[in-house]
C-alpha positions in Angstrom: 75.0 30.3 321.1 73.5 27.8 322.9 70.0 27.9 324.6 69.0 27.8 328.4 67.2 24.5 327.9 70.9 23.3 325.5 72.9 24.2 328.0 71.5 22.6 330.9 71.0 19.7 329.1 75.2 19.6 328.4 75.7 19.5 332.4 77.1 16.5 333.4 74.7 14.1 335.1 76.6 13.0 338.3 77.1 17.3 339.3 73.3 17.5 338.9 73.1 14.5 341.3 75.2 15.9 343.8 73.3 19.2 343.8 69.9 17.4 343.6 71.4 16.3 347.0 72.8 19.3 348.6 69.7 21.3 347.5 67.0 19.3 348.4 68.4 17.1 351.2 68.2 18.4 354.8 72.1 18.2 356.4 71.5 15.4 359.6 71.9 17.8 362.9 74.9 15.9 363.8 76.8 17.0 361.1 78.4 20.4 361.4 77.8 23.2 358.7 81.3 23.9 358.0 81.3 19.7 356.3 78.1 21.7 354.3 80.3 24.0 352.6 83.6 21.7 352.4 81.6 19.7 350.1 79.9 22.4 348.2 83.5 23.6 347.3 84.9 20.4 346.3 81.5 20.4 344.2 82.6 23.8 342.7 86.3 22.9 342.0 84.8 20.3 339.8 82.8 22.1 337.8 84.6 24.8 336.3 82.2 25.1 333.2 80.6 28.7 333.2 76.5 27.4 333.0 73.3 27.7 335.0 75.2 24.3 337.2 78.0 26.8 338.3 75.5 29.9 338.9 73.7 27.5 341.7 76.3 26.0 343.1 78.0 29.3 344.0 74.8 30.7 345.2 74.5 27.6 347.5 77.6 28.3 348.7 77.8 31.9 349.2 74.6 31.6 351.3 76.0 28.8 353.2 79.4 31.0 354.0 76.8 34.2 355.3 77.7 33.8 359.3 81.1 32.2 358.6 83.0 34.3 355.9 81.0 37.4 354.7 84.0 38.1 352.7 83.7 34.9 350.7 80.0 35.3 350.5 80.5 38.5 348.4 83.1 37.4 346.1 80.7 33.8 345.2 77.9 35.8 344.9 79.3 38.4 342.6 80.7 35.7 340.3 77.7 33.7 340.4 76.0 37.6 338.9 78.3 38.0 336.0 78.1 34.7 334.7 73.6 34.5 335.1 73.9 38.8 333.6 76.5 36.7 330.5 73.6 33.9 330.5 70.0 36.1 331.1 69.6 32.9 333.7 67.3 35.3 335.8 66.9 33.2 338.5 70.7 33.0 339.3 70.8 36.6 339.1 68.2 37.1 341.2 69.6 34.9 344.6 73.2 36.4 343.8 71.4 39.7 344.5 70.0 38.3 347.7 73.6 37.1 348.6 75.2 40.4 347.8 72.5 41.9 349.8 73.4 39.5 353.1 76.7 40.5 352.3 76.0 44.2 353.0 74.4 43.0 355.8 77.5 41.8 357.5 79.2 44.9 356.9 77.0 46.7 358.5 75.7 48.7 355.3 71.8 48.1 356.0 70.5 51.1 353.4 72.9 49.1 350.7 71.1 45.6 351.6 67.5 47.2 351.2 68.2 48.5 348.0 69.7 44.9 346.6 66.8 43.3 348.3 64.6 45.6 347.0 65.9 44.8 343.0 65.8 41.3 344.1 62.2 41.0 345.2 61.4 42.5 342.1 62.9 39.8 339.7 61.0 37.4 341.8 57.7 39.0 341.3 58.5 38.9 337.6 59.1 35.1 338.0 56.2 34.6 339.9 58.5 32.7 342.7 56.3 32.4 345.3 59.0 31.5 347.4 61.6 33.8 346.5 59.0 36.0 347.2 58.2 35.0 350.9 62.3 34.9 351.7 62.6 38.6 350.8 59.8 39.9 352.0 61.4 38.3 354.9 64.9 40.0 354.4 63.2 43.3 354.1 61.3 42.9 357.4 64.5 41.8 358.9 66.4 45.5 357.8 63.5 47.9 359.2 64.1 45.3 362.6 67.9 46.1 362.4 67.2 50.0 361.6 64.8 50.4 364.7 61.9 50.2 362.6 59.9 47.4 364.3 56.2 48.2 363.1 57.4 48.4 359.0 59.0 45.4 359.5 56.4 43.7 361.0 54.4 44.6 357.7 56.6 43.0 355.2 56.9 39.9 358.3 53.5 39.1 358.3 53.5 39.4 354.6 56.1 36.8 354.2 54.4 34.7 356.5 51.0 34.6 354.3 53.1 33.6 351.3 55.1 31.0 352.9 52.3 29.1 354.3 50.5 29.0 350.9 53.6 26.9 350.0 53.6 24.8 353.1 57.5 25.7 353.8 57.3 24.3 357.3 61.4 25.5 357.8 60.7 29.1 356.1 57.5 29.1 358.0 59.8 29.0 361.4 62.1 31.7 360.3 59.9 34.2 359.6 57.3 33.5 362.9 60.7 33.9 364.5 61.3 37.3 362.5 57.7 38.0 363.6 58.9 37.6 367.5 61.9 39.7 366.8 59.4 42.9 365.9 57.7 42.4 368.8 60.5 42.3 370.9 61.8 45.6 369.6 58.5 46.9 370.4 58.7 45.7 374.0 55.0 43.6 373.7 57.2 40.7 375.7 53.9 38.2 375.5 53.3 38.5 371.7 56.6 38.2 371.0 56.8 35.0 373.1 53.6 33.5 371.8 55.6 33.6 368.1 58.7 32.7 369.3 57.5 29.3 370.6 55.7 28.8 367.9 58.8 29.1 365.5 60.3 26.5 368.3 58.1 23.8 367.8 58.1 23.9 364.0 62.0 23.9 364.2 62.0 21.1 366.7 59.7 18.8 364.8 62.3 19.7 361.4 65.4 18.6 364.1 66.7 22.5 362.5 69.7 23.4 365.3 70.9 26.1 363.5 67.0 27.5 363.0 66.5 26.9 367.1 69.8 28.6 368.2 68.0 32.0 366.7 65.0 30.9 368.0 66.3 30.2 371.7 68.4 33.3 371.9 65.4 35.2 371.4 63.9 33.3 373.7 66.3 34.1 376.5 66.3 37.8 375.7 62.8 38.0 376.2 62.4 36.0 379.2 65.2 37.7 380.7 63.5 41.2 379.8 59.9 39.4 381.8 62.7 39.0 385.3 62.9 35.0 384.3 66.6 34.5 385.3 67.0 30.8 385.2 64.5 30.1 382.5 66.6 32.5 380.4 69.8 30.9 381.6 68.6 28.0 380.2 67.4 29.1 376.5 70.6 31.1 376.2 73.2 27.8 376.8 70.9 25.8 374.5 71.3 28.7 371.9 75.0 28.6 372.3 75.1 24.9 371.6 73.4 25.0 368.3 75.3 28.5 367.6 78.7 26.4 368.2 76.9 23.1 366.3 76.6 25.6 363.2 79.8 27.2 363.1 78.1 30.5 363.6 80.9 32.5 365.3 78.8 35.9 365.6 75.9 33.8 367.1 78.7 32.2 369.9 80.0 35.6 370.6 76.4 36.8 371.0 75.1 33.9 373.2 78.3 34.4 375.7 77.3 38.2 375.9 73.6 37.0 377.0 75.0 34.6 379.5 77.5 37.1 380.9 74.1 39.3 381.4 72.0 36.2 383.1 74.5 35.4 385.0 74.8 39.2 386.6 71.5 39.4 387.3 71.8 36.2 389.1 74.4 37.2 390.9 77.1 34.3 389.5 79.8 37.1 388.9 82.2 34.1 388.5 80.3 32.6 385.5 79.9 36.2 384.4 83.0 36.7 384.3 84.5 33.6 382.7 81.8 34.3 380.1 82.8 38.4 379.1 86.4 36.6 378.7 85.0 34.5 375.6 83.0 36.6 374.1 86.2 39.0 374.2 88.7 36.1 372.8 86.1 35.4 370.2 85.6 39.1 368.7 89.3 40.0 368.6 89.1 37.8 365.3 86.6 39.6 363.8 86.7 42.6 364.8 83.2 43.2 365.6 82.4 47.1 366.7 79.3 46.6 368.2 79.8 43.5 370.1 83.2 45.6 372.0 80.4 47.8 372.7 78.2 45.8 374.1 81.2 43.7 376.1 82.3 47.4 377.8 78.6 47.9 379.1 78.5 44.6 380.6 82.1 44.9 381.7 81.0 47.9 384.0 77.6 46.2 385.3 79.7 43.3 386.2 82.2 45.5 388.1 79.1 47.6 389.6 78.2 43.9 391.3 81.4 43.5 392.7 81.1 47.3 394.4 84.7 48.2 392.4 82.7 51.3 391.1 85.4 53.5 390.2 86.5 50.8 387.4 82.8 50.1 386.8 82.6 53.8 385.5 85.5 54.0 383.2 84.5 51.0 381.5 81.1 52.7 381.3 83.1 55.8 379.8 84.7 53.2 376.9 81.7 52.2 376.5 80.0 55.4 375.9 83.2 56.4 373.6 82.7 53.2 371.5 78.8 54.3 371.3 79.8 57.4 370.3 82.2 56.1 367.7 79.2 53.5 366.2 77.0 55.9 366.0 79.5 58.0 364.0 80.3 55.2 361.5 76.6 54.6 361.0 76.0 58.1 360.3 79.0 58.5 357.9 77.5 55.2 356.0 74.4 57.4 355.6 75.9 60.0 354.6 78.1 58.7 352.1 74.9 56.6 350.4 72.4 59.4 350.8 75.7 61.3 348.6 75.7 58.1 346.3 72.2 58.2 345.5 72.5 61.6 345.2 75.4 61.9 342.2 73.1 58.9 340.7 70.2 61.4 340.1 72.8 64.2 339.1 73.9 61.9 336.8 70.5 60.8 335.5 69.2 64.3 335.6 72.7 65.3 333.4 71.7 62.4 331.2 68.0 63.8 330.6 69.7 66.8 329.1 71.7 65.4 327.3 69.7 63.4 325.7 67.3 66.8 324.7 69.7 68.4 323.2 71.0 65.4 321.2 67.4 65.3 320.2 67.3 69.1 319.2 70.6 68.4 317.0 69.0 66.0 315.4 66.0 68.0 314.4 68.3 71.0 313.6 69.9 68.5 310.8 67.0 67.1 309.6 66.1 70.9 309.2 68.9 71.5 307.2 68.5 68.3 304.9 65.1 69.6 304.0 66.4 73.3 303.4 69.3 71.4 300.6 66.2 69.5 299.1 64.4 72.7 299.0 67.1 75.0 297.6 67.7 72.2 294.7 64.6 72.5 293.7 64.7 75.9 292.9 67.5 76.0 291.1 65.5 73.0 288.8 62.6 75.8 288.7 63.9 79.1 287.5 60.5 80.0 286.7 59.4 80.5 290.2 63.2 80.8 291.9 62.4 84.5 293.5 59.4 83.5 295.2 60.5 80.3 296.4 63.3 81.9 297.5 61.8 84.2 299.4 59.8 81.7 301.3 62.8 79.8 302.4 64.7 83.0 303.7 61.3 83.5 305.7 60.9 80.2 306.4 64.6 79.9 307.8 64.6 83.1 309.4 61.8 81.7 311.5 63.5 78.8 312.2 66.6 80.2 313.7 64.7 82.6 315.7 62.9 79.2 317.5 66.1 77.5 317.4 67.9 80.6 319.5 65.1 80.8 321.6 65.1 76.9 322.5 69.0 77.5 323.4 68.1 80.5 325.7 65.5 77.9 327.7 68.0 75.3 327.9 71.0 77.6 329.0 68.8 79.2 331.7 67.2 75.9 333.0 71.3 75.0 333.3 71.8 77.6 335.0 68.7 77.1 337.1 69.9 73.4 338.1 73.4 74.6 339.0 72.1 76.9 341.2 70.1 74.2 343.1 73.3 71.8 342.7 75.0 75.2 344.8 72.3 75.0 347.1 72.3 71.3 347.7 75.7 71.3 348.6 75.7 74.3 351.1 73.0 72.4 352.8 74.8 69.3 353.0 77.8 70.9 354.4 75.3 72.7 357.2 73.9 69.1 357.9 76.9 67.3 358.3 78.6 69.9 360.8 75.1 70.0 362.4 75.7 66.1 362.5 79.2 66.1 363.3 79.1 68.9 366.8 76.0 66.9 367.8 77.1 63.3 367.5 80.9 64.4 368.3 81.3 67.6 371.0 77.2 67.5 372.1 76.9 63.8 373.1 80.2 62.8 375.2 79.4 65.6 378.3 76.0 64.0 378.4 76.8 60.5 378.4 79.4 60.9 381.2 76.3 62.8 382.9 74.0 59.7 382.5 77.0 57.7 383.5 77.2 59.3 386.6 73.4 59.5 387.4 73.1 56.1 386.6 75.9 55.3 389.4 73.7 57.8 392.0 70.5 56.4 391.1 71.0 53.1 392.0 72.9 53.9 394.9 75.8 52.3 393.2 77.8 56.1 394.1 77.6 58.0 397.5 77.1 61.6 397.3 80.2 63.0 398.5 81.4 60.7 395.3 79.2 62.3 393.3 80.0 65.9 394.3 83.8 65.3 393.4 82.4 65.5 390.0 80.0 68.4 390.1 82.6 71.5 389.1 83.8 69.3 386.1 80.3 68.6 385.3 79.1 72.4 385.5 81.8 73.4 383.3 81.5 70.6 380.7 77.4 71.8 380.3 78.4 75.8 380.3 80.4 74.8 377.4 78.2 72.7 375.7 75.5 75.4 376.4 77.8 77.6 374.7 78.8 75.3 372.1 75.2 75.1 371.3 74.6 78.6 371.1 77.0 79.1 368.9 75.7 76.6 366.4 72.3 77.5 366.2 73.2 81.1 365.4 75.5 79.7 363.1 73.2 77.3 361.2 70.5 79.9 361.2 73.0 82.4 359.4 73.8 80.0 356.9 70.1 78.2 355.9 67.9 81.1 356.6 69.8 84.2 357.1 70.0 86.7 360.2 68.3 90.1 360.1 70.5 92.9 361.8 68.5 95.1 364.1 70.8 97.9 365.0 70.2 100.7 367.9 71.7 102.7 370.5 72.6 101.1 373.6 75.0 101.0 376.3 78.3 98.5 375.6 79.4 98.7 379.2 76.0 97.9 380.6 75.7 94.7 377.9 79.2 93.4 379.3 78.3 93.9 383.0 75.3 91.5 382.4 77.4 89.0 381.0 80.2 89.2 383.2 79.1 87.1 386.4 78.8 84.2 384.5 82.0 84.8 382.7 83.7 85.5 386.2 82.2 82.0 387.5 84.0 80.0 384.9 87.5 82.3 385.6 87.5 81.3 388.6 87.3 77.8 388.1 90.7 78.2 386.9 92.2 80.9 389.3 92.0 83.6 386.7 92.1 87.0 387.1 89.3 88.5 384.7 89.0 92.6 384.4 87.7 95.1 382.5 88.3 99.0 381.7 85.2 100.2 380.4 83.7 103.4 381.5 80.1 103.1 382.6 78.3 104.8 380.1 79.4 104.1 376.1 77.0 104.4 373.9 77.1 102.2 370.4 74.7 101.7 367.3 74.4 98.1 366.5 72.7 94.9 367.1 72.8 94.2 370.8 72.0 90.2 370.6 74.8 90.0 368.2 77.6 91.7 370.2 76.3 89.8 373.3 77.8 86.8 371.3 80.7 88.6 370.1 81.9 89.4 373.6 80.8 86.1 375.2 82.6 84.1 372.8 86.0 86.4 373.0 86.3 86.4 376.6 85.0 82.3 376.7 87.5 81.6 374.4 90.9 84.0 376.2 89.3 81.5 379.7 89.7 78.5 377.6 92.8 78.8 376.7 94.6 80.8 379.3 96.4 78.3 382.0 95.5 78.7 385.8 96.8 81.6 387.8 96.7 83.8 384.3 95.0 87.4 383.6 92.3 88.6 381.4 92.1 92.2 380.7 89.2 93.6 378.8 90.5 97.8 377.8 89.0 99.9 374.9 89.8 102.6 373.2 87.7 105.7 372.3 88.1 107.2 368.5 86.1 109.9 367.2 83.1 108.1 365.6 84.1 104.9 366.6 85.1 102.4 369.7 87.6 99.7 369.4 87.1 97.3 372.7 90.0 94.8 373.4 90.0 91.0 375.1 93.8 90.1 375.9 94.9 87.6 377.8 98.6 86.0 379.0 97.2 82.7 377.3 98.8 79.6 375.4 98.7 82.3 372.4 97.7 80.6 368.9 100.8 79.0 366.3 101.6 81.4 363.5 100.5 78.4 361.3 97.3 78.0 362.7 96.4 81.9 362.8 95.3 82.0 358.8 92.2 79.2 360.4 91.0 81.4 363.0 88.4 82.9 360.9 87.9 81.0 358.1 85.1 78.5 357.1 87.5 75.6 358.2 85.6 76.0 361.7 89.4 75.4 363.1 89.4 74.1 366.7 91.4 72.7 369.6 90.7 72.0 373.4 92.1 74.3 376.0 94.6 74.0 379.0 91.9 71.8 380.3 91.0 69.8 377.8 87.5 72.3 377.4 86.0 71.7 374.0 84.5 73.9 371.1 82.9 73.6 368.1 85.2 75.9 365.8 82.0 78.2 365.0 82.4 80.4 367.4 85.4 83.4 366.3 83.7 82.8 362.3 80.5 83.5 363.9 81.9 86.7 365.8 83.4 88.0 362.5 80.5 87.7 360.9 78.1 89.4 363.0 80.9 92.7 363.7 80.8 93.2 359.8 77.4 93.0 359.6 77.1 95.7 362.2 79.7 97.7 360.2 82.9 97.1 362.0 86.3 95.3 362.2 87.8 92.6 364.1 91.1 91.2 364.2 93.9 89.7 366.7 97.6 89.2 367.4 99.2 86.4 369.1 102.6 84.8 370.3 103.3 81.1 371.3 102.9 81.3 375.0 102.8 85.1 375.5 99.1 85.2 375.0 96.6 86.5 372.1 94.5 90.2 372.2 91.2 90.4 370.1 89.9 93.7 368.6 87.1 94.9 367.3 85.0 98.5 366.3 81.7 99.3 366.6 80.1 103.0 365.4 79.6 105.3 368.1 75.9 106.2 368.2 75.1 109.7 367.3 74.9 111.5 370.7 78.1 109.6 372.0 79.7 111.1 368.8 78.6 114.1 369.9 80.4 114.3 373.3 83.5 112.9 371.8 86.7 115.4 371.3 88.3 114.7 367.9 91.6 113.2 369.3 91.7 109.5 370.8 91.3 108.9 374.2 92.2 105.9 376.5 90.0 106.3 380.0 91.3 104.4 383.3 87.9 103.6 385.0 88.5 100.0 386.5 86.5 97.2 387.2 87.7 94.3 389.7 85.2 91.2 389.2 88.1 88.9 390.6 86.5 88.4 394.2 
């Protein structure tokens, strides 16, 4: 095989002129980026010989193709990999690495691009690229930025900076004082970031770098905007779409005309505003960008605010809080799902360990059992001494097994010690993902429609006879989140730390009178008739917190899902050492396939006739805690007839004591529907 230094030598002499030209010669500003990568291809196409040549020219051209065709990016950069892994060309590998990493980037996977980065940065170091080196610690300074993490970035920024400028990289130089901005803009310090931001200006003026200045002037824009400089921002913001559109950078175009639309509201020009949402919008429909629709909605509805049309201003704020809600969802399940990738990696490592100990204690089990044959031949070669050498080796392998059974005993209980963690890993993963999922899902929606709705009233944007056509869906939305809440902290403590039942005596009737008011208030919401039958004195032995939650969450959930106008009867029935209370209602009633759900760990649930929300924690969380206190619960339902839940509790001692030994329904009624 040939060497580095034969192979390079082979490549042909006019493809090492052309990339002598396209690496080291700056592109004129007139000509467009796309005529950049046109001729890198046509460069590639003829060269098809797998060498170091190849390995550049596709890194050239992946990085090129970063803010035009992420997709295209990837698949150059993994190609250019496999052939510098085939070749050990470590440098090639090295900036296909950085590419795949930029690739990430564009998808949005920022924990995938730090770890690429990461391995990238450390080939350099072993090269001793110094300005390899100053580009990552760039990149990496540039993913804290992106993950809200302005202050680490500015670490590795500042680093980047000292190692460019020992190389005099006046165009690197610019980039990273213009990362160096970007911290500081996240941070809010407006004048620090400005005072680095011009300074990455007038390096990239002086270089004639357009695509370098449109970054450079969109920050610009933002942060003069931010000071209350209108026009001046007005100003950066068109220059930066100019270059953007110079440098075929379609994300940066769709950016720029979502920064204009914003000037230009704040200057009052609703027209230009306007004209300017409608091309950012054409723009993103081709690719598809999440967070840009976002950001288009938010405007949309500050735009419409302007105009006074406030009704449409706050359903576009509503899409935009939905799509908010949906981004920070995908984010979280990208999290998720890597935090779960690195996490079967160590398994796997971990499983590797082991094996790789017991492989080892095979080995020394053979080698044992060599010696023992060598040993045993040799007495049969010396009768003279065969019964005492023999009786050496029995000893000698008697103690031998005994260690060898006792290693096996370690290893099979430090198995069984791992699987239990595995066990325990799990179960905690599935508490913090439904944690996750009711918080970023059912938790966050009432609350954004709240802020949506205070931010209307708080600039005046929303009267208050407006406002207070809102206020009984509002109540009801946070009485159900309250409850939702509830419900999943009692849950999540039963699951992570456990729950400690205190029983004792105490009254059931008196437990469900103190509940029922609120109860009653959310009934009548929804014209429903809500009763119950109790007697006033019935004394059980169990935990009263817990059957607080047991009736709140029966009687919340037969309001839920009973339609207006219906009926809610709450009876019992007294057995002798035992009291079985019932919740029925005249409901929607629960489909015979769905009924196997109800109290399972599937957390099964639906909205109700008015769209009310849950969790799915709450019936699970009510079987649990009447089993704990030594009871039962069950139900029976039919489609649109309605659903009755039952459960037992013991009968304390002296209410056993005054019960005859026959069942007994009493008729004491209580009317809380006025």
């Amino acid at each position: 095989m040939k060497t580095y230094l034969q192979r390079r030598k082979s490549a042909p002499y006019t493809i090492l002129i052309l990339m002598l030209a396209l690496f080291f010669t700056k592109p004129a500003a007139c000509f467009a980026q796309s005529k950049v990568t046109d001729s890198l291809t046509k460069v590639l196409a003829a060269h098809p010989l797998k060498d170091t040549t190849r390995v550049n020219i596709l890194n050239q051209l992946s990085r090129y193709l970063f803010t035009q065709a992420p997709s295209l990016t990837e698949t150059y950069a993994k190609e250019a990999f496999h052939i510098s892994d085939s070749l050990r060309y470590l440098p090639g590998k090295m900036w296909a690495t950085r590419n795949l990493a930029l690739a990430e980037n564009a998808k949005g996977n920022l924990e995938k691009q730090a770890d690429l980065t990461l391995e990238a940065l450390k080939w350099a170091e072993a090269l001793n690229d110094l300005k390899a080196t100053g580009i990552l610690n760039a990149d990496l300074g540039n993913i804290f930025i992106e993950q809200q993490q302005p202050r680490q970035g500015l670490i590795y920024q500042k680093k980047a900076l000292a190692i460019k400028q020992q190389g005099h990289d006046q165009a690197e130089i610019g980039k990273t004082l213009n990362g160096i901005g970007t911290s500081y803009m996240v941070l809010k310090d407006w004048d620090s970031a400005l005072h680095f931001l011009y300074a990455s200006e007038r390096i990239k003026l002086a270089l004639n770098d357009h695509r370098g200045l449109a970054y450079a002037y969109e920050n610009i824009g933002t942060v003069l905007m931010a000071k209350g400089n209108y026009k001046d921002a007005l100003r950066y913001h068109t220059m930066a779409s100019q270059y953007y559109k110079e440098s075929d950078n379609v994300q940066g175009v769709i950016k720029s005309y979502l920064n204009l639309a914003q000037t230009n509201i704040l200057l009052k020009d609703l027209t230009a505003a306007e004209e300017d949402l409608a091309n950012a919008q054409l723009l993103n429909k081709n690719i598809q960008n999440a967070r840009n629709e976002m950001i288009y909605y938010k405007f949309r509805a500050m735009l419409d605010s302007a105009r006074g049309n406030y009704a449409q201003a706050l359903e576009n704020y509503k899409e935009f809080q939905a799509l908010n809600e949906d981004y920070f969802s995908t984010e979280k399940s990208k999290f998720i799902a890597n935090s779960k990738e690195k996490y079967e990696s160590e398994k796997k490592q971990h499983e590797n360990e082991l094996l790789k100990k017991e492989q080892l204690l095979h080995l020394s089990t053979i080698r044992q059992q060599k010696i023992f044959v060598i040993l045993c031949t040799g007495l049969f070669l010396a009768l003279a001494t065969i019964t005492v050498m023999l009786y050496r080796v029995f000893k000698r392998q008697r103690d031998l097994y005994g260690q060898l059974n006792s290693r096996n005993r370690r290893v099979q209980q430090q198995n069984q010690i791992i699987m239990d963690q595995n066990a325990a890993l799990e179960s905690g993963n599935q508490v913090k993902d439904k944690i996750f999922s009711v918080i970023s899902h059912d938790l966050r929606a009432p609350l954004g429609i709240l802020e949506g709705l205070l931010f209307l009233l708080r600039d005046e944007k929303m009267s208050q006879e407006q406002f207070n056509m809102f206020v009984d869906d509002l109540w009801r939305d946070m009485k159900n989140t309250s409850s939702m809440m509830d419900n999943l902290l009692q849950w999540a403590n039963s699951q992570m730390k456990g729950i400690r039942v205190m029983p004792d005596d105490f009254n059931i009737t008196a437990l469900l009178d103190s509940e029922f008011e609120l109860l009653q208030t959310l009934a009548r919401q929804k014209n429903i008739q809500l009763n119950h039958f109790l007697p006033q004195v019935i004394h059980v032995y169990a935990d009263k917190d817990m059957i607080r939650m047991v009736l709140r969450n029966l009687i919340s959930n037969a309001i839920k899902f009973t339609p207006r106008n219906g009926s809610i009867i709450v009876d019992y029935k007294l057995l002798p050492d035992k009291v079985e209370v019932m919740v029925k209602d005249n409901g929607i009633g629960i489909p015979a396939e769905d009924q196997s759900k109800v109290f399972s760990n599937i957390y099964y649930s639906t909205t109700g006739t008015q769209n009310e929300k849950g969790c799915g924690l709450g019936l699970p969380l009510s079987k649990d805690f009447i089993q704990r206190n030594n009871g039962q619960i069950w139900f029976h339902s039919n489609m649109d007839r309605g659903t009755s839940f039952h459960f037992t509790l013991p009968l304390s001692e002296e209410e056993e004591e005054h019960t005859p030994g026959m069942t007994i329904i009493l008729q004491a009624t209580r009317d809380y529907s006025h």
